[in-house]
C-alpha positions as CSV (number, residue, x, y, z in Angstrom):
1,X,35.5,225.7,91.0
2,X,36.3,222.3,92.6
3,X,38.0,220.0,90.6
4,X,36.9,216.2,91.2
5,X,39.1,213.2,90.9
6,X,37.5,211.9,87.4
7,X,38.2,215.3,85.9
8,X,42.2,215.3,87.2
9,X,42.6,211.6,85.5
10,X,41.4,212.9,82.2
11,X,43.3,216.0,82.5
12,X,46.4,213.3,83.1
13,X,45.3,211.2,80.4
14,X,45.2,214.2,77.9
15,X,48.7,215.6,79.0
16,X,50.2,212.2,78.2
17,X,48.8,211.6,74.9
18,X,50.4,214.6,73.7
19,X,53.6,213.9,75.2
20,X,53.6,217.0,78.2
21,X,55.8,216.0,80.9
22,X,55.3,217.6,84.2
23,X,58.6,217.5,86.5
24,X,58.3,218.0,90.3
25,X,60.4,218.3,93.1
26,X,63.4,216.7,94.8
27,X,63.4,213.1,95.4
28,X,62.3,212.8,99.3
29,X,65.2,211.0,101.8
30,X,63.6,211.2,105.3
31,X,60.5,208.5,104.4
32,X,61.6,206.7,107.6
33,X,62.1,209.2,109.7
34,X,61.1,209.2,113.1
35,X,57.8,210.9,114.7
36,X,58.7,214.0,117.3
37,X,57.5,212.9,121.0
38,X,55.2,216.3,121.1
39,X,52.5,217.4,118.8
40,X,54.8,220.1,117.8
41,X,55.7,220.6,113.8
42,X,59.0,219.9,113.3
43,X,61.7,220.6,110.7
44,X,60.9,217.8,108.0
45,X,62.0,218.0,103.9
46,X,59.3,218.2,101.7
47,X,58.0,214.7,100.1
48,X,58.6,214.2,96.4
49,X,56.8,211.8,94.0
50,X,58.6,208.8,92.4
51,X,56.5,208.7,88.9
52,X,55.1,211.3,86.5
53,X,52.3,211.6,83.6
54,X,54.3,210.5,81.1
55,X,55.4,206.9,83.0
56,X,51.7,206.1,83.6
57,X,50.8,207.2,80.0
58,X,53.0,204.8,78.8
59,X,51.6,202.2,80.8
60,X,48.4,202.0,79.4
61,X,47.6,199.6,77.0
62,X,44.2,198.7,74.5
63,X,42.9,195.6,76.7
64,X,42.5,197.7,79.8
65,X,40.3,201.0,80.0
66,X,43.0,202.7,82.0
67,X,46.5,200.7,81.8
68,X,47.5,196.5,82.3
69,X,47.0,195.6,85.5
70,X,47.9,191.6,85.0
71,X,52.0,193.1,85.4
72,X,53.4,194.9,87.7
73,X,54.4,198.5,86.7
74,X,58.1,198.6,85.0
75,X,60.7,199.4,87.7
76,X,58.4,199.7,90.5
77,X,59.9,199.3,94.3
78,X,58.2,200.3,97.5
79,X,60.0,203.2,98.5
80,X,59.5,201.6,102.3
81,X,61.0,198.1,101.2
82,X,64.4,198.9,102.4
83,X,63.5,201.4,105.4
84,X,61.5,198.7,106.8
85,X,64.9,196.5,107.2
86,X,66.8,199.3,109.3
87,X,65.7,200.6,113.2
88,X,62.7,202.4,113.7
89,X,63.3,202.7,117.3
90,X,67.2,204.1,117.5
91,X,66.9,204.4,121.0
92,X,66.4,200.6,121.1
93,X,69.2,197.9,120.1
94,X,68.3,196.0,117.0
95,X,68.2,192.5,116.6
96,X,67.3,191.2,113.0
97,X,66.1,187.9,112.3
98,X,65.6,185.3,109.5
99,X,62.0,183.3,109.2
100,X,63.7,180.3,109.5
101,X,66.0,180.9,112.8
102,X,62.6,181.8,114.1
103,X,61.0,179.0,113.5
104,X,63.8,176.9,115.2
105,X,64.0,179.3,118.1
106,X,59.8,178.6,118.7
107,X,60.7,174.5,118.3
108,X,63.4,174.8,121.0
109,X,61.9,176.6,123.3
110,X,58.0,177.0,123.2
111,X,56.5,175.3,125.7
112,X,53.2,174.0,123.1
113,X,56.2,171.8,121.4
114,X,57.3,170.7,124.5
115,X,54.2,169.5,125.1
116,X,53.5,167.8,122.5
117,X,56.7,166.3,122.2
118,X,55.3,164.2,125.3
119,X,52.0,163.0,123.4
120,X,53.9,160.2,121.3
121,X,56.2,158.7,124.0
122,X,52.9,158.3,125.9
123,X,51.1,157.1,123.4
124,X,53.7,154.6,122.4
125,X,54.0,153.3,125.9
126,X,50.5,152.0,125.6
127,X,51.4,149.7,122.9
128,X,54.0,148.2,124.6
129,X,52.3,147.8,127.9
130,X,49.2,146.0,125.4
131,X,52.0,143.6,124.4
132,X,53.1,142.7,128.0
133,X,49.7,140.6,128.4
134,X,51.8,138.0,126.5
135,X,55.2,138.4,128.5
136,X,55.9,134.7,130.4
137,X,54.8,135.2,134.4
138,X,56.9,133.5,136.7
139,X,54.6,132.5,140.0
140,X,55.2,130.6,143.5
141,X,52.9,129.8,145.8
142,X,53.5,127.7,149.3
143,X,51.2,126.9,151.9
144,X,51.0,125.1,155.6
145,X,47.9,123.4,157.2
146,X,47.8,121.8,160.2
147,X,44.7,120.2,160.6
148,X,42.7,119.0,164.0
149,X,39.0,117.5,162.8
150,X,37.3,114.5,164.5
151,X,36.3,111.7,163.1
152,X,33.6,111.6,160.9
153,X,34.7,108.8,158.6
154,X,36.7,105.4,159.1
155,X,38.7,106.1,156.7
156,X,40.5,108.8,158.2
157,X,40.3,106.8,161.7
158,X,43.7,107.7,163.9
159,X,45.3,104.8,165.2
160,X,44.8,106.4,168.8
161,X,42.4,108.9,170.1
162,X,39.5,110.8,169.4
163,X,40.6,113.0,166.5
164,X,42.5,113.6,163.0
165,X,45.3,115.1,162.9
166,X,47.5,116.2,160.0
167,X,50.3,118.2,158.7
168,X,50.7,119.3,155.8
169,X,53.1,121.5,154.0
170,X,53.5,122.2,149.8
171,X,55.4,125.3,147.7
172,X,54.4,125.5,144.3
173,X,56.1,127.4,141.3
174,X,56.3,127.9,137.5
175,X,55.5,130.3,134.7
176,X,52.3,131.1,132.9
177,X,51.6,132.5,129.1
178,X,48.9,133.4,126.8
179,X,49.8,133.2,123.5
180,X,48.2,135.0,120.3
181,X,46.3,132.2,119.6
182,X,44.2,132.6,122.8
183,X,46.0,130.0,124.5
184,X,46.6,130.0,128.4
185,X,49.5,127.7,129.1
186,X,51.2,126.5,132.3
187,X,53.7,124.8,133.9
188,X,54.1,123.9,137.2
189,X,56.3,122.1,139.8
190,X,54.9,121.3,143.4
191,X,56.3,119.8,146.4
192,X,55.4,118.9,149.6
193,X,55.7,117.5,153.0
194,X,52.8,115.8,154.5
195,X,52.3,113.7,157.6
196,X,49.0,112.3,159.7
197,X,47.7,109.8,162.3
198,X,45.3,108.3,160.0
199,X,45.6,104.1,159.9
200,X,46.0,104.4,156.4
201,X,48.3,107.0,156.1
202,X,51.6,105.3,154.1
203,X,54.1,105.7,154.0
204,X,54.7,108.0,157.0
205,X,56.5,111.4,156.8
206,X,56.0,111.8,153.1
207,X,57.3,113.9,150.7
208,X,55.8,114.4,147.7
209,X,56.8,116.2,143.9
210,X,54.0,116.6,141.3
211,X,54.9,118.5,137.8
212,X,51.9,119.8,136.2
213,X,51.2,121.0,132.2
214,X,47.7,122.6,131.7
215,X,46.9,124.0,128.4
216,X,43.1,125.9,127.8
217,X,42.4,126.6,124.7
218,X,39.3,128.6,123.3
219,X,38.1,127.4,120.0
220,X,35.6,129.9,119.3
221,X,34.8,133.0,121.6
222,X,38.4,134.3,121.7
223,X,40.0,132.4,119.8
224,X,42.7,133.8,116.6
225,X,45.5,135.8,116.3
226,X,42.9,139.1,115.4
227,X,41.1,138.7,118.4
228,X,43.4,138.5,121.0
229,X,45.8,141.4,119.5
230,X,43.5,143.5,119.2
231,X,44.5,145.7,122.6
232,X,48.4,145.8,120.6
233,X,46.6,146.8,117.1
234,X,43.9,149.6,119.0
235,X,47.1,150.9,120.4
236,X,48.8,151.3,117.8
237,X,46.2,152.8,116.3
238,X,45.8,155.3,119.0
239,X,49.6,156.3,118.8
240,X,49.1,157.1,115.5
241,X,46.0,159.3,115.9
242,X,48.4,161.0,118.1
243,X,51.1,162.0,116.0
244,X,48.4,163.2,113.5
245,X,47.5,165.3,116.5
246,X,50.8,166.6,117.2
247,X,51.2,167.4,113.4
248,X,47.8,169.1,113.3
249,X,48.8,171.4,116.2
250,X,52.6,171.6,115.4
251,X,51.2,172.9,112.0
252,X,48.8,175.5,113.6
253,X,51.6,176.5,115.7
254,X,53.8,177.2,113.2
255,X,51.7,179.1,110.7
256,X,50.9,181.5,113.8
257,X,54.7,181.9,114.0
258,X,54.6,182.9,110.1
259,X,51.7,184.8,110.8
260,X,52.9,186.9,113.3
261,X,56.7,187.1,111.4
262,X,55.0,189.1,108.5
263,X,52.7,190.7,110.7
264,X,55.6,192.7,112.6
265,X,57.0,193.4,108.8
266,X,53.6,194.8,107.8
267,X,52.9,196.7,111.1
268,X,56.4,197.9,110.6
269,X,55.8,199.0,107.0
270,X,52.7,200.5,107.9
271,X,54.4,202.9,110.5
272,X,56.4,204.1,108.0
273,X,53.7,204.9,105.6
274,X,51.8,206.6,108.2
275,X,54.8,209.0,109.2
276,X,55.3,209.5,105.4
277,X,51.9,210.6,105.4
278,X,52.1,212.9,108.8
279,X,55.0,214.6,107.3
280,X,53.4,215.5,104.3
281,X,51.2,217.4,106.3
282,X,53.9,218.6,108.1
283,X,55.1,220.2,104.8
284,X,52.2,221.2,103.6
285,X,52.0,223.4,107.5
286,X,55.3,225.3,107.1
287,X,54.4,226.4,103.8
288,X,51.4,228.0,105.1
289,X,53.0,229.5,107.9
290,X,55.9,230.9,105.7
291,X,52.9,232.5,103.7
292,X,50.7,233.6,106.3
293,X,51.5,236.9,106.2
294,X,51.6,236.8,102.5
295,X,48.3,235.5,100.6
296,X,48.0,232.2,103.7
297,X,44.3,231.5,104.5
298,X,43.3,230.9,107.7
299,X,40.9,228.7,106.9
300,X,43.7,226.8,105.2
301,X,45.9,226.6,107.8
302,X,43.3,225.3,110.5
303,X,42.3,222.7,107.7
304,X,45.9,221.5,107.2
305,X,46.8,221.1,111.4
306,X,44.0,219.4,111.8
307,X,45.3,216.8,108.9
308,X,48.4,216.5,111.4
309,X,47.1,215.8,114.2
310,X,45.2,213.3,112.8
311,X,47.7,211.7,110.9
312,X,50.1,211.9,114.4
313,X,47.1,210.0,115.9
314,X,47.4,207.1,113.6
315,X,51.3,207.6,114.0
316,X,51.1,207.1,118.3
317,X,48.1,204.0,117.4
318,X,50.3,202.0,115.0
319,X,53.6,202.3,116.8
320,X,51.3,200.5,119.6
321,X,50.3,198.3,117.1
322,X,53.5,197.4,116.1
323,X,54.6,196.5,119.9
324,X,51.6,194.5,120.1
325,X,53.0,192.4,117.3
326,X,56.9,192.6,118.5
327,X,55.4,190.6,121.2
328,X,53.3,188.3,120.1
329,X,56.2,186.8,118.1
330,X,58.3,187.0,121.1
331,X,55.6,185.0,123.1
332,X,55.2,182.9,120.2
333,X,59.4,181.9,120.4
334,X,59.3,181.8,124.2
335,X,63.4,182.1,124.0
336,X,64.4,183.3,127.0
337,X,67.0,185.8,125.7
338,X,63.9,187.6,123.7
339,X,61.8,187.7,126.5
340,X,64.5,189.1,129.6
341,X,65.9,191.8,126.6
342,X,62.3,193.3,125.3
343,X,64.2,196.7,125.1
344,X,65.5,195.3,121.6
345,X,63.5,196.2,118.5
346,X,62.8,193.0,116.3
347,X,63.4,193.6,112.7
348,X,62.4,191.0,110.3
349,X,65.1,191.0,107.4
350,X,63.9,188.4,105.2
351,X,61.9,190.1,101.9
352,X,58.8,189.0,101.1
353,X,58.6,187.0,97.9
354,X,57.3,189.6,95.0
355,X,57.2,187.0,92.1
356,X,54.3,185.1,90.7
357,X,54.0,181.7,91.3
358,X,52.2,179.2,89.8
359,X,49.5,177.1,91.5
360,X,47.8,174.0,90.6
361,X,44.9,173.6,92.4
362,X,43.8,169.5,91.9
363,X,48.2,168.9,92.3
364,X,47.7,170.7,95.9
365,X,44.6,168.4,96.3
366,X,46.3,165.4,96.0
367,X,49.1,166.3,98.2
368,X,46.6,167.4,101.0
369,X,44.6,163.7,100.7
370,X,48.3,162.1,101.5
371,X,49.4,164.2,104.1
372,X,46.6,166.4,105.7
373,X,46.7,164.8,109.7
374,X,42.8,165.0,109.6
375,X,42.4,163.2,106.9
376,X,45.0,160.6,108.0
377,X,43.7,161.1,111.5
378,X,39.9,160.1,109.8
379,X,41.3,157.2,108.4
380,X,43.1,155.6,111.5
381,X,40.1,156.3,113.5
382,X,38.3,154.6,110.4
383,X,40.9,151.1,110.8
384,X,40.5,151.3,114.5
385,X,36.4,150.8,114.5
386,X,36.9,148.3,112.0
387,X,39.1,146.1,114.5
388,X,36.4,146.6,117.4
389,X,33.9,145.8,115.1
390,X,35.9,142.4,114.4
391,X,36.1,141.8,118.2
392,X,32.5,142.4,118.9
393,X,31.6,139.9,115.3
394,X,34.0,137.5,117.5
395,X,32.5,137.8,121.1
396,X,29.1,136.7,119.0
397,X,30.2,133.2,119.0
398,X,29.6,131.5,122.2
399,X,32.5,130.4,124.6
400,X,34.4,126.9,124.0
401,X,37.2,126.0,125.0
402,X,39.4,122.9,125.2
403,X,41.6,121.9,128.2
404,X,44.1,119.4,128.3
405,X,46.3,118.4,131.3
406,X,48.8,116.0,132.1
407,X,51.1,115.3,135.1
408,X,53.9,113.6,136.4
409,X,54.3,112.9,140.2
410,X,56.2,111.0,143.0
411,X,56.1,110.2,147.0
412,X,58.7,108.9,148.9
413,X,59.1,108.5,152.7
414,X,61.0,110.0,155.5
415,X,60.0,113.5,153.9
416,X,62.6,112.4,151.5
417,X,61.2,115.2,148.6
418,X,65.1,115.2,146.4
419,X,63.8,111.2,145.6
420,X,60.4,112.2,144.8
421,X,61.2,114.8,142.7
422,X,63.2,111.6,140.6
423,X,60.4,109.7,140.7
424,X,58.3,111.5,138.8
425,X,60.1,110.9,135.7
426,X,61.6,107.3,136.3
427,X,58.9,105.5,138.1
428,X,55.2,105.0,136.3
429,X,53.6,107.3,133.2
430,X,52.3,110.6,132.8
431,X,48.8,110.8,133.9
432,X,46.9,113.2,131.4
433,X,43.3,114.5,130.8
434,X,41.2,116.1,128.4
435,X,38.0,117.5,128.3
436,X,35.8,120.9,127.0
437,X,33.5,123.8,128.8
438,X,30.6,125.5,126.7
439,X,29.1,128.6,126.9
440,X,26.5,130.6,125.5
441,X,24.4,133.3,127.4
442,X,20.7,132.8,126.0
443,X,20.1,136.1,124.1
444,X,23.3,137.1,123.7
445,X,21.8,140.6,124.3
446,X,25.2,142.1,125.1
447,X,27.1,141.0,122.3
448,X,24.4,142.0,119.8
449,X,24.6,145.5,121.1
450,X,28.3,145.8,121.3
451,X,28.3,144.6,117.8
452,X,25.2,147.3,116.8
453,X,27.3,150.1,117.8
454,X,30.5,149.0,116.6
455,X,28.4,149.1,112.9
456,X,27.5,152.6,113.7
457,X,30.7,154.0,114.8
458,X,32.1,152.5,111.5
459,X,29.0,154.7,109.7
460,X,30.0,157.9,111.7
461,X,33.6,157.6,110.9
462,X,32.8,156.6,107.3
463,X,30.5,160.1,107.4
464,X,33.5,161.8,109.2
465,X,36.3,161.0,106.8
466,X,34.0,162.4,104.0
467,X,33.3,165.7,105.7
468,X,36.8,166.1,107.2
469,X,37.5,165.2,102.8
470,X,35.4,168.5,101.6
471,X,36.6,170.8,104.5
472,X,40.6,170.0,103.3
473,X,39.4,170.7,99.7
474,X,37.4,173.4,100.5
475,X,40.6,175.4,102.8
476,X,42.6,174.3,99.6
477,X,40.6,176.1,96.9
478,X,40.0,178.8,99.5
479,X,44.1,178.8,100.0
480,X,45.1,178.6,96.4
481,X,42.5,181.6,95.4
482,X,43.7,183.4,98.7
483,X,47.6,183.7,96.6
484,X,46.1,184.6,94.0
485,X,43.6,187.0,94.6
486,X,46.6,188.8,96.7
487,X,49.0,188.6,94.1
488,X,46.8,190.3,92.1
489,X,45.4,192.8,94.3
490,X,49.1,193.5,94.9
491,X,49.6,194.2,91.1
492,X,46.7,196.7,91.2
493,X,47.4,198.6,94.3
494,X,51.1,199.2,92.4
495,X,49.0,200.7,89.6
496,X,47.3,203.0,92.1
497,X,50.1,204.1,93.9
498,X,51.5,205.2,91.1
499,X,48.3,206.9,90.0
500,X,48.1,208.8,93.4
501,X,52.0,210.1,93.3
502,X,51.1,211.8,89.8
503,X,47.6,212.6,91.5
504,X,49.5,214.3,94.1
505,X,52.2,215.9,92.0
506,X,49.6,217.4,89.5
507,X,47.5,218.9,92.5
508,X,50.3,219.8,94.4
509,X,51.6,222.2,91.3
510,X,47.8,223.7,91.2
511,X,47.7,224.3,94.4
512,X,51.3,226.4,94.2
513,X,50.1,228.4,91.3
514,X,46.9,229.3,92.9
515,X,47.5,230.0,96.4
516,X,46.5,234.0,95.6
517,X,43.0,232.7,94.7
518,X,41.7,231.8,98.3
519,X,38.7,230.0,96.9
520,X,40.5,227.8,94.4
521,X,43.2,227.3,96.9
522,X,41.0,226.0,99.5
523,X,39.4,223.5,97.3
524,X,42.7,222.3,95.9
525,X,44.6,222.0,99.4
526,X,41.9,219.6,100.5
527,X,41.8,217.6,97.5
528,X,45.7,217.6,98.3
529,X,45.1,216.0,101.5
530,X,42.4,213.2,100.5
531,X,45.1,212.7,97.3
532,X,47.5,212.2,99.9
533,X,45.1,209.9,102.3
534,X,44.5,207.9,99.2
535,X,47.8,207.2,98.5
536,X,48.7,206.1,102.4
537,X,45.6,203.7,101.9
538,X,46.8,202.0,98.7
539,X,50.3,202.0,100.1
540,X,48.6,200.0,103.1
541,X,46.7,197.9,100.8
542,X,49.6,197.4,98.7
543,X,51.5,196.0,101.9
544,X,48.4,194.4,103.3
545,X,48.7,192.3,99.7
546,X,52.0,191.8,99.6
547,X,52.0,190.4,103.4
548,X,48.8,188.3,102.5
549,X,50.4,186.8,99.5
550,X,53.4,185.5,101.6
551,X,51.0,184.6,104.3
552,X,49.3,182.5,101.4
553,X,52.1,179.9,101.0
554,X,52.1,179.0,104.4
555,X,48.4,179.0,104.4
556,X,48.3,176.7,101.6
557,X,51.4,174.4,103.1
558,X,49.1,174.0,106.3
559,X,46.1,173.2,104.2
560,X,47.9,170.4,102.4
561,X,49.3,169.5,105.4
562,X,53.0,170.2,104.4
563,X,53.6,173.0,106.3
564,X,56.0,171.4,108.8
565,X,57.8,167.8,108.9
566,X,57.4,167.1,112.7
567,X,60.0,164.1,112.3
568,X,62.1,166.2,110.7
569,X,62.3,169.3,113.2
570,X,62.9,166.9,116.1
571,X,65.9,165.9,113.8
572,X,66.1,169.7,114.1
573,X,66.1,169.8,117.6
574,X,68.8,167.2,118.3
575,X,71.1,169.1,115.9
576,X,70.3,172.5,117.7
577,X,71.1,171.0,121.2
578,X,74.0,169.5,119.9
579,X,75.0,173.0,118.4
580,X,74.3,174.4,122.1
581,X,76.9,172.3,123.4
582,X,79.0,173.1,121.1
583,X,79.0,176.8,121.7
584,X,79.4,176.0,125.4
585,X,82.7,174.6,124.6
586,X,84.1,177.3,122.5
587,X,85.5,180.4,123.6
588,X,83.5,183.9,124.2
589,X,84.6,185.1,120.5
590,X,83.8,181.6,118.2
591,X,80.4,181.1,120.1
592,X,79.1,184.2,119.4
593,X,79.3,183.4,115.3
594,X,78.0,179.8,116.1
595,X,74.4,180.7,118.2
596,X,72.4,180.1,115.2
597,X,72.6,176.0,114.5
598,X,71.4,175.3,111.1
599,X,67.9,174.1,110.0
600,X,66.6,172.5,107.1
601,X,65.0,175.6,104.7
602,X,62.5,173.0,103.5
603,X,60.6,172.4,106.1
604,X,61.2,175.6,108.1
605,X,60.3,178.3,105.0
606,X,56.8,177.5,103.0
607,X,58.3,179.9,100.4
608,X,60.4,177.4,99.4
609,X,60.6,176.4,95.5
610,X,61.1,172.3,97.0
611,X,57.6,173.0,99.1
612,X,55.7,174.7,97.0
């Protein structure tokens, strides 16, 4: 008769409610051992289970059908908790490392920080190369004609012969500004030497000084402090879209780093499951072989090697798995040490958090509105279109602008330009003008455009800002349920572990007693080994869970947009590269306890009380 898996949980249920207590074997010690390099069988201690019929009795209470599944079970610990923190691989040196040690390692020395380490000085450089428009220019300017025309005029008439004739030399210097108002000013000095053979040329050999102040100024088209800082304000603008660039990607970057941290803990916990699981099998094969020539099946024995080799198959695939994530996070680092020494096995030693935490979902909401980089990146691109649309409301108007100039000037003789230069202030008045140029292009087709579109960019960023709103509420939710759904998942797969191990024990002591009946004995032995595959899969889920509910922190840091400080970690930086020099100095002995610099927990571990 095959017994089915509803039938053994009543049979369990029944034995505790009268207070039967089934003992098994000897507690197991080789759950982390290692996996022999051939597919032979080798000497192994048997596997024992960790809770009995009476401890899950007792766990069963009247608001669940089959136990409380809101707690975890009293005094329940992963038996591969511990093993998971010691070397898998003895023939490789370990090399343990904390969470946050990692993540200073990946900001010193990935090159995708690097990178965007560059994005803000550039961007930055932009704003002050927009303010250099109203730096003070210095210019000079000098010039020599000498001139041979003929006559055409009596005025110019040489005293002698057939043609004019005239010299004439001037350097010119001075400084130019624009100012925010729109103004162009300058001021200018010129000088001069000039001579001809005109009759009315006096006095002769002159030398001449003119100083010269023009001042344009646009009253409408241009005009205003908004208008002509608008390249310094758009700049600005643009360096800060970048940083909430930089802090979009440094935050990406960094929950990949946390990703792949507890990724090599669960692939590393999941190897030892899967050899906990091969060498049950294992067991399970030397008993039959010590009874083959006693009351062993065949039929038993074929059924339970096949179970190993299997189970060695998933051994020889997850121990690839786990490489594949040893280097990811030593890609991820990009420390040079990691990457020359890959014989060393990585072992994360931080635990994973095991306690509930409580979330409020509309308190992560507003946290993720004030610092999510798209949203803040929405809202700068949002500021930015209004400017433009300003400018192009202000290049509507048409163009005038008001000029004024005045000068002072002197001419002496005998190319005498030192007395000239006096002249100009002690000899007349200043001679001034004023007067004012209009423009307007009929139409104003172009302006009208420019103006259109800067109306719908300021839509589209208005419709932007509201979608990039819902998708930061919606990864919210999404990360807040994501904790909690593991946490509980966690809780339930601790229940069915637990179920399994008493599963196991009870079918395990069936299976002893009836190994003389061949047809009961077959049936039980492979109900024995889908117990055991169903315990392997909730210890997997179990650590799937528990991974995905760390995971979840840094998930929901990212999604509020917390995750990392980027201001802070290039605080970081400067401390760790003044920690490297440091170590340089010291001898061989005190730099090997100073490698490590330290790094702010808060904004290096999302599992932080302060973060969350």
């Amino acid at each position: 008769m095959k017994y089915s898996f509803p039938l053994v949980c009543c049979v369990l249920m029944l034995t505790g409610g009268f207070g039967w207590q089934i003992t098994f074997g000897a507690e197991d010690d080789s759950r982390s051992g290692t996996v022999a390099p051939a597919p032979t069988i080798p000497n192994l201690p048997a596997p024992s289970s960790q809770a009995t019929s009476q401890q899950v009795a007792s766990r069963n209470c009247p608001g669940w059908p089959c136990g409380d599944f809101s707690r975890e079970p009293p005094n329940f610990n992963p038996w591969w908790e511990d093993a998971a923190l010691r070397p898998l691989r003895p023939e490789c040196p370990p090399l343990q490392m904390e969470l946050e040690p990692v993540v200073l390692g990946t900001l010193c020395f990935s090159p995708q920080v690097h990178m965007m380490r560059q994005v803000a000085p550039i961007r930055e450089d932009s704003i002050v190369e927009a303010q250099g428009d109203f730096d003070l220019r210095a210019f000079v300017e000098s010039k020599f004609i000498d001139t041979s025309d003929p006559i055409g005029s009596e005025l110019i008439a040489p005293l002698e012969g057939d043609r004019y004739l005239d010299q004439n030399w001037y350097y010119s210097s001075g400084v130019r500004k624009k100012t925010l108002s729109g103004a162009q000013i300058e001021l200018s000095e010129k000088i001069g030497y000039e001579n001809s053979n005109s009759q009315w040329f006096t006095p002769e050999l002159q030398g001449t000084a003119r100083m010269t102040l023009t001042i344009t100024q646009p009253l409408l088209n241009g005009a205003g402090k908004a208008y002509n800082s608008r390249l310094i304000v758009l700049a600005q603008i643009d360096a800060q879209s970048g940083r909430d660039r930089v802090s979009k990607d440094m935050q990406t970057l960094m929950l990949d780093v946390y990703q792949a941290y507890w990724d090599l803990h669960l692939q590393r916990a999941l190897l030892l499951q899967k050899r906990n699981l091969y060498q049950r099998g294992v067991q399970i094969c030397r008993e039959l072989e010590g009874r083959r020539d006693v009351d062993a099946v065949g039929g038993q024995l074929a059924r339970a090697k096949s179970a190993v080799a299997s189970r060695y198959a998933a051994v020889v695939r997850q121990e690839t798995l786990l490489l594949d994530a040893d280097a990811k996070l030593r890609t991820l680092i990009n420390d040079p040490q990691l990457l020359l020494n890959r014989g060393q096995e990585l072992i994360p030693v931080q635990r994973p958090l095991r306690a509930p935490c409580p979330l409020n979902f509309q308190d992560s909401l507003i946290v993720a509105l004030d610092h999510r980089p798209e949203i803040n990146e929405a809202r700068t691109e949002l500021r930015g279109a209004c400017v433009r649309q300003e400018v192009a409301k202000n290049e509507l108007l048409p163009t005038l602008n008001l000029i004024l100039m005045t000068y002072v000037s002197g001419i002496e003789g005998d190319v005498d330009i030192g007395r000239a230069l006096n002249d100009q202030f002690s000899l007349g008045r200043p001679t001034y003008s004023t007067g004012a140029t209009f423009e307007y292009p009929l139409g104003n087709r172009t302006a009208r455009a420019k103006y259109h579109r800067r109306q719908l960019e300021i839509l589209q960023l208005t419709s932007q800002l509201a979608a990039a709103t819902s998708n930061v509420r919606l990864e919210v939710e999404t990360a807040v349920r994501e904790i909690t759904t593991c946490y509980r998942e966690m809780l339930c797969q601790a229940h069915a572990i637990l179920g399994n191990e008493t599963e196991i024990a009870y079918l395990k002591s069936r299976w002893d007693a009836s190994l003389d009946e061949q047809r009961s004995s077959s049936v039980l032995l492979d109900d024995l080994l889908n117990a055991h595959d169903r315990l392997a899969r909730s210890e997997g889920l179990y650590a799937a869970a528990l991974v995905g509910y760390n995971q979840g922190f840094a998930k929901l840091n990212q999604a509020t947009g917390t995750l990392v400080d980027c201001q802070q970690l290039l605080r970081s930086r400067a401390e760790y590269d003044a920690g490297r020099a440091e170590v340089q100095e010291l001898p061989d002995d005190q730099a090997q306890t100073s490698r490590t610099p330290p790094v702010d927990a808060t904004a290096a571990n999302p599992q932080s009380p302060q973060r969350r």
